[in-house]
C-alpha positions in Angstrom: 39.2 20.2 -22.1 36.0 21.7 -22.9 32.9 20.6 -20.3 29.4 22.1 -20.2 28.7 22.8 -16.0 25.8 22.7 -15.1 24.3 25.0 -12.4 20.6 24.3 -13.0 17.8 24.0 -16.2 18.7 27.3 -17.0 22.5 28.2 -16.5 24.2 25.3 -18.1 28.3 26.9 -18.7 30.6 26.2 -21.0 33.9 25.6 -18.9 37.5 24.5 -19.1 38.2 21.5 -16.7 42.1 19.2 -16.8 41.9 16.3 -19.2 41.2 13.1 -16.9 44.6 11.2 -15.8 43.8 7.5 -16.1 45.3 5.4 -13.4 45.6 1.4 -14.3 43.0 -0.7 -15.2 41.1 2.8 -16.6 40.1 4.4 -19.9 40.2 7.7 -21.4 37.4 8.0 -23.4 36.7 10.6 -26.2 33.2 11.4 -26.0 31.6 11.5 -29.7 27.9 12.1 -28.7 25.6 12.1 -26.0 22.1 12.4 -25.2 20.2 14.5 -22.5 17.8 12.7 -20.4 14.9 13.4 -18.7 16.6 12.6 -15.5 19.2 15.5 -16.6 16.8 18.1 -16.4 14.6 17.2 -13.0 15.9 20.3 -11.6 14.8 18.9 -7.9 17.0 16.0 -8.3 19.9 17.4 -9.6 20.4 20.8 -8.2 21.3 19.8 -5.0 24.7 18.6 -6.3 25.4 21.6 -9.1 27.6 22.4 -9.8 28.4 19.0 -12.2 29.0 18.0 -15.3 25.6 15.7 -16.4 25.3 13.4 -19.3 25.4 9.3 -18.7 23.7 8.2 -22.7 27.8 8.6 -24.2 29.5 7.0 -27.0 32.9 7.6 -28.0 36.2 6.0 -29.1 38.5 5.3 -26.5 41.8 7.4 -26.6 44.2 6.1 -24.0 44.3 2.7 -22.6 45.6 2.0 -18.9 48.1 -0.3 -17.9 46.5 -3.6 -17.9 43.5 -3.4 -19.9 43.8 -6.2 -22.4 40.2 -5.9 -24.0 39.9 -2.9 -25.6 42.9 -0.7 -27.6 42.9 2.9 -28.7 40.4 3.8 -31.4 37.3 1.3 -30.3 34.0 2.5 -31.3 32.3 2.0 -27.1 29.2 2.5 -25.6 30.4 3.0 -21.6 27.7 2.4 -19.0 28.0 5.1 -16.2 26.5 2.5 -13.2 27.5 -0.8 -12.8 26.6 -3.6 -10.8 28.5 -6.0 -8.4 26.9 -8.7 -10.1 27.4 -11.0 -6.9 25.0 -9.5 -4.6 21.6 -10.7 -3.3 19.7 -8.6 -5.4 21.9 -8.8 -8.4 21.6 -12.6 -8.2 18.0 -12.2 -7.9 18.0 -10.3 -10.8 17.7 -7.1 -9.5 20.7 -5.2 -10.4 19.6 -1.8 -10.6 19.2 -1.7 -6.6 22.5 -3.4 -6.3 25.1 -0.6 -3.7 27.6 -0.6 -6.0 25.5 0.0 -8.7 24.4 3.5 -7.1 28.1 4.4 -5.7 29.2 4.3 -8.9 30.2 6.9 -12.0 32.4 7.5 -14.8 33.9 11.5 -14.2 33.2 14.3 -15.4 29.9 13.1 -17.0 28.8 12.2 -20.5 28.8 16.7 -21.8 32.5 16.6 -21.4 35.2 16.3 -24.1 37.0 13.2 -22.6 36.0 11.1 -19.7 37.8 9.0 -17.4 36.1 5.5 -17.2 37.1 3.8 -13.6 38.4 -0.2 -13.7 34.7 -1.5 -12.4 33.7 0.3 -14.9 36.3 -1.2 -17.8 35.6 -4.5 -16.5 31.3 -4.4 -16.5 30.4 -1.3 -18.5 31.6 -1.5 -22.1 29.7 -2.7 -25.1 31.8 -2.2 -28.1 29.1 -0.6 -31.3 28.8 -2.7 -33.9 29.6 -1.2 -37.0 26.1 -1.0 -38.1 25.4 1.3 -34.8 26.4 5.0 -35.4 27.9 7.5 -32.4 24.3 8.4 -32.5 22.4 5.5 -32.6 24.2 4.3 -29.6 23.2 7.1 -27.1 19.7 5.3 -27.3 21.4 2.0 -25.4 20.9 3.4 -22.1 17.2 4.6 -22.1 16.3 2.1 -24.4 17.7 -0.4 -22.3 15.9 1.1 -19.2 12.6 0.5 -21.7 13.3 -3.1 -22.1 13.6 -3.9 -18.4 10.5 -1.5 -18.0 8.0 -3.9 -20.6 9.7 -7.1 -19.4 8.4 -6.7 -15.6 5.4 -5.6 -16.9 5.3 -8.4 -19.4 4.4 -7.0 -22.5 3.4 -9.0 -25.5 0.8 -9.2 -28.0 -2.8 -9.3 -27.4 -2.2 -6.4 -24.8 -4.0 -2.5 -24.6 -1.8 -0.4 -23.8 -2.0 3.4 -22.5 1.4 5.5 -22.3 1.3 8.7 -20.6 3.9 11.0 -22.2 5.3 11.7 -25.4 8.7 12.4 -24.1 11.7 10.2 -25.5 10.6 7.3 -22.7 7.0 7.3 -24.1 8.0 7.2 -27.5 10.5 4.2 -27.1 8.0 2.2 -25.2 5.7 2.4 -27.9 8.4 1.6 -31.0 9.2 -1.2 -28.7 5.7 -2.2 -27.7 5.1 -2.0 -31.0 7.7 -4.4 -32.4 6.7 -6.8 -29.5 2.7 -6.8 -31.5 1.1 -5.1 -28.7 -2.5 -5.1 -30.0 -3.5 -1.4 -29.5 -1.2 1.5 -28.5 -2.7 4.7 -27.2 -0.6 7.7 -25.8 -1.2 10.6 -23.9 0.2 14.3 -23.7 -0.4 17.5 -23.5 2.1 18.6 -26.0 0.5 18.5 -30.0 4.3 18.6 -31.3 4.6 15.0 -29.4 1.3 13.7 -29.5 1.9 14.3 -33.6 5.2 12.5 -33.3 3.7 9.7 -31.6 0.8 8.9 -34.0 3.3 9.2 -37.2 5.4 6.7 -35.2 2.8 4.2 -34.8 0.3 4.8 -31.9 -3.6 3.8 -33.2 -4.8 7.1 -31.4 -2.8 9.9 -29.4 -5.4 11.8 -26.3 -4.7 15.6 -25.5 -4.4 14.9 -21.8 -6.2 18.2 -21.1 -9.4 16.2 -21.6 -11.0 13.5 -19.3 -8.3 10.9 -20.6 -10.6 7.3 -19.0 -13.2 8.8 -21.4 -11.3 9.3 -24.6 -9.8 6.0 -24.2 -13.1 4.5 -23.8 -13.8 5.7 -27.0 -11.0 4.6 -28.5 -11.0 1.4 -27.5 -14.6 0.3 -27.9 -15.5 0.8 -24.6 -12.7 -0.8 -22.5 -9.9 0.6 -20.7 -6.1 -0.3 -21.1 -4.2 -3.5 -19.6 -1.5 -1.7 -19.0 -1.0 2.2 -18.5 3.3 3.3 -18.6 3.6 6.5 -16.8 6.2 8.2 -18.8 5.8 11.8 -17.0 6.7 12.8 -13.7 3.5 15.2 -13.1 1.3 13.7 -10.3 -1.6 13.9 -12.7 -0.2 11.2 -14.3 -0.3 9.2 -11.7 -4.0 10.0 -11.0 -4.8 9.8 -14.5 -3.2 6.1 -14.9 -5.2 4.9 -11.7 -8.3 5.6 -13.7 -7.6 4.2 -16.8 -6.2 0.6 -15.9 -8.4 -2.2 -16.7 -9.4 -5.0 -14.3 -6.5 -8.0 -14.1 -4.5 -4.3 -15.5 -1.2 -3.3 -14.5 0.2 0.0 -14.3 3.9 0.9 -14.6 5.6 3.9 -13.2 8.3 4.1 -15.3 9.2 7.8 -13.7 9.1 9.1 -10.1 7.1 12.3 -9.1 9.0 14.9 -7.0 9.4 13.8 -3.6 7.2 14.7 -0.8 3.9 14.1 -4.0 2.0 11.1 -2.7 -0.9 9.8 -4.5 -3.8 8.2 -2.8 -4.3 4.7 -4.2 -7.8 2.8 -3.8 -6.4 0.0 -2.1 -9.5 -2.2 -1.9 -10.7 -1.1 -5.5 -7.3 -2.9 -6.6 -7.9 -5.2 -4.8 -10.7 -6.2 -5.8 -10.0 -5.5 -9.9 -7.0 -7.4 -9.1 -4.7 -4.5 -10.5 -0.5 -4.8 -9.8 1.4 -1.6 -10.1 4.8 -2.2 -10.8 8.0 0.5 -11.0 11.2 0.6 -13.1 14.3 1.9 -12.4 17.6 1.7 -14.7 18.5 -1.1 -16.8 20.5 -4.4 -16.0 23.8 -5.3 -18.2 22.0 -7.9 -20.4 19.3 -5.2 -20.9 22.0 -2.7 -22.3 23.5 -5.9 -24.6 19.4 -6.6 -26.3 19.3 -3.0 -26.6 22.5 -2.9 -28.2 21.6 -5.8 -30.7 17.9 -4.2 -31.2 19.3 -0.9 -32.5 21.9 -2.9 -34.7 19.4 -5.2 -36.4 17.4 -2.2 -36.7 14.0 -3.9 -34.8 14.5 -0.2 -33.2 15.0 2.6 -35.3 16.0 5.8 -33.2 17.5 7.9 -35.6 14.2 10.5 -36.8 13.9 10.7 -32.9 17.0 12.6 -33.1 15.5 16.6 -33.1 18.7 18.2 -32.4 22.1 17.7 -32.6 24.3 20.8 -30.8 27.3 21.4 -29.7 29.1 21.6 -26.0 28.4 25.5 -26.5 24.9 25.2 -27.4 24.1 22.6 -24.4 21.9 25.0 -22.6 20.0 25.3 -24.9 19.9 21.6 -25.4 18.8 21.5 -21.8 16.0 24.4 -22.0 14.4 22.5 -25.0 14.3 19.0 -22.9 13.2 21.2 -19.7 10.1 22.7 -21.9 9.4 19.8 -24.2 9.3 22.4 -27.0 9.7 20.8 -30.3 11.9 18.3 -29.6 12.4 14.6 -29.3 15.8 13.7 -28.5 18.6 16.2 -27.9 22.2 15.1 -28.8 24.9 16.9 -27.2 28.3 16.1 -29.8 31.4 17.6 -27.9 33.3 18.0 -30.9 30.8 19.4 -33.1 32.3 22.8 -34.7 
């Protein structure tokens, strides 16, 4: 089968790798279409393990069955989670799946820019979501990262009444602020330093977009008659971002690092300042199974419409180019990766 290897942001191969056996218990899954994430191209991150086939946003029909699977049969329309929990642990009892072990020792192979996959039994058994049929191939490569969203705004609590400030335009940004949006968030601002985003984001609903070239607190003071945001989601991984969100948080604020800078980038945090403004800043990492099922639910009643997100749709061949326009943020939304696209 046909896999696109990648080696790093800008040497992503088309290669020939042995169609998955699947053992009992497993699935072969055909892989229909799936998205590149932001995670895919943090070059930092995944370097150190290239060469690999990426890709964990994939939905597909399933094409063999193993011996013993009794849910599923040949020809179902999935949606196939890459990590799963334990779902017995202490942290996934306490809610907190996405630090669960097993959750992080675990993977479907090759990866999601591959022809076929081979989905493991764990997997099988806590990782499928069959699409409905109002869901397309493309619609549901939005379950994971809009299901990492949802967990995102519910630590954060977001609801009506609130400010917000997002900081980035990427495919994370953008999603907050459709759901953020559907949730009556009072005000919406967001922040880039990319016009062919920051337009995307105002024609998607933000009440103001800020060049973040500019002094950001003081263009959000004017936006927002003279009062900074409850909560600031940092959807970029620059450490500007980070400095830019400690600034801009109001008193009783929260701030949400919904990405991670590079390793080794610390950011000084004024410590009695929060204190005293009483500010929390929460994180976000990955998205729990029920997360993945209201996502699921959101994009079929259509609370969440994803599909003029969707800039480019290319083939396995074309994937590093796929990965070179989500590297540079260069016109372009959401990339789709379709394996069998001709």
């Amino acid at each position: 089968m046909k896999v696109a290897m990648y080696y790093n942001n800008r040497d992503v191969r088309l290669e020939e790798m042995p169609k998955p056996k699947i053992s009992p218990g497993e699935l072969l899954f055909k892989v229909k279409a799936s998205g590149i994430c932001g995670s895919d191209v943090m070059e930092w991150y995944r370097i150190k393990k290239a060469p690999l086939v990426l890709g964990h946003e994939a939905t597909g029909e399933i094409a063999e069955v193993g011996e013993g699977v009794k849910d599923y049969k040949i020809g179902d329309r999935v949606f196939v989670s890459h990590h799963v929990p334990c779902n017995s642990c202490r942290y996934c009892l306490g809610g907190n799946h996405t630090v669960c072990e097993t959750l992080h020792t675990t993977n479907y192979f090759p990866g999601g820019f591959a022809e076929y996959i081979r989905v493991p039994k764990i997997n099988v058994e806590r990782g499928i979501i069959l699409l409905p049929k109002e869901v397309s191939f493309e619609e549901g490569t939005f379950i994971e990262p809009l299901g990492c969203v949802l967990r995102g705004q519910r630590m954060a609590k977001v609801g009506s009444g609130q400010t917000i400030l997002i900081i980035g335009a990427g495919i994370s940004g953008i999603l907050h602020l459709l759901l953020a949006r559907a949730k009556g968030t009072e005000k919406i601002f967001v922040s880039d330093i990319n016009e062919y985003r920051l337009k995307a984001a105002k024609d998607l609903g933000a009440d103001a977009v800020i060049d973040a070239r500019k002094d950001t607190k003081e263009e959000l003071l004017k936006l927002n008659n003279n009062r900074l945001a409850d909560l600031v989601i940092i959807c970029a991984s620059a450490q500007a971002a980070f400095e830019q969100a400690m600034k801009c948080v109001d008193r009783a604020g929260s701030i949400l690092c919904f990405t991670a800078p590079q390793p080794g980038a610390d950011v000084s945090v004024p410590l009695n300042d929060f204190w005293r403004k009483s500010i929390r800043i929460l994180h976000s990492y990955g998205a729990s199974p029920s997360d993945l099922v209201e996502a699921t639910e959101l994009l079929r009643a259509k609370k969440i419409k994803v599909n003029n997100l969707i800039t480019h749709r290319l083939s396995l061949n074309e994937a590093g180019v796929g990965f070179q326009l989500v590297a540079s943020g260069d016109e372009c939304i959401k990339v789709i990766i379709e394996p069998f696209k001709s």
